[in-house]
C-alpha positions, 0 to 999 in steps of 0.5 A: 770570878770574873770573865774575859773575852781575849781576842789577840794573842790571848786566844792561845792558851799558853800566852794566857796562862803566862799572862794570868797563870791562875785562869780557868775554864779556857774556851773558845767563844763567837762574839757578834757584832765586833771586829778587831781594829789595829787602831791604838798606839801601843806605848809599850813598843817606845818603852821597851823596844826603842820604836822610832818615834816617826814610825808608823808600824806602832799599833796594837790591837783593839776591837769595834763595834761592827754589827754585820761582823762575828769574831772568834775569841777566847774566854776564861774566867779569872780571880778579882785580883787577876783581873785588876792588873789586867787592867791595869795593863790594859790602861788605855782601852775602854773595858765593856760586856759583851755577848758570847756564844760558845762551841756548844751554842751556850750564851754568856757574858765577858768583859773585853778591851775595846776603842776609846777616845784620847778626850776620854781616856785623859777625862775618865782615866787619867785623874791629873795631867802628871798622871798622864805624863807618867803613863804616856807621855814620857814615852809617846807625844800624840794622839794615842787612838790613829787612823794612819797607823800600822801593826808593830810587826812583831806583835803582829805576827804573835797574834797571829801565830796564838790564832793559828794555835788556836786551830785554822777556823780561828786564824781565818776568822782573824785575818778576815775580822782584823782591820789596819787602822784604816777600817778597809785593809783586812790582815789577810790583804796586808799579809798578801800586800807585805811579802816580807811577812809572809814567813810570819808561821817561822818567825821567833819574835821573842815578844811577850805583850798580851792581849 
């Protein structure tokens, strides 16, 4: 088995058991010294949801190194052929290990998706330029890791409401340890800055796309 570290919409159990169904040993877990960071393109929002292509609200979450900073995530663990086609979906991120530490204060390990490189990812991912045509750029021409990005408001808002059924503590840590691409603007301050969100609790989003 294998063990992942959600920190998205994975951190509610129902959206993981409908992304990995065969999941075990559900938990909630610290993991220092990183945050959440809204800085990749998600391309799945031009291929399956018609997004502008000179929209800005086109990102997905990803996390960073941030050594003052403790996110509250989930961990399971999974089979090896599960954890293959979450990689596979997860094409884009760099996959890493990282520390956790559970409620009771137990230490372990799991592997979680975090920023990468545009150079990186075509050098080390993408094994032929039609590789990465078929992945990405059929849908989506431009660098895929932005500073100038903001959150696609449905995946948003999903986040969001897997972190609130994770329980208060949880939601509070992601708004105050999630970032826009920016590295300043906290979700709890774009939230307060974009009242048309405010509703996000009510909000039927009809989305399915896990991390």
């Amino acid at each position: 088995m294998i063990s992942v570290v959600g920190y998205g919409s994975l951190l509610s159990e129902t959206s993981a058991r409908e992304t990995v169904p065969d999941l075990m040993n559900f938990r909630l877990v610290e993991v220092p010294g990183y945050r959440r960071i809204f800085n990749k393109v998600g391309v799945v929002f031009f291929r399956k949801y018609q997004v502008a292509a000179n929209s800005l609200e086109i990102s997905s979450c990803s996390t960073e190194y941030a050594p003052e900073s403790t996110m509250l995530c989930s961990q399971f663990e999974v089979s090896e052929e599960a954890f293959a086609a979450l990689y596979e979906r997860e094409h884009r991120f760099r996959w890493i290990e990282v520390d956790t530490i559970d409620m009771q204060g137990k230490s372990g390990r799991g592997r979680m998706c975090t920023s990468f490189d545009d150079t990186e990812y075509r050098l080390n991912k993408c094994v032929t330029e039609s590789e990465y045509e078929q992945r990405v750029g059929q849908y989506y021409r431009g660098a895929l890791w932005r500073d100038d990005i903001l959150p696609f408001p449905p995946y948003l808002v999903f986040c969001l409401q897997s972190a609130e059924g994770a329980g208060a503590e949880v939601l509070g840590n992601f708004m105050d340890t999630t970032f826009l691409s920016d590295g300043l603007t906290s979700i709890r301050q774009y939230l307060q800055q974009n009242p048309e969100l405010s509703d996000w609790r009510h909000m039927d989003v009809g989305y399915h796309y896990k991390r």
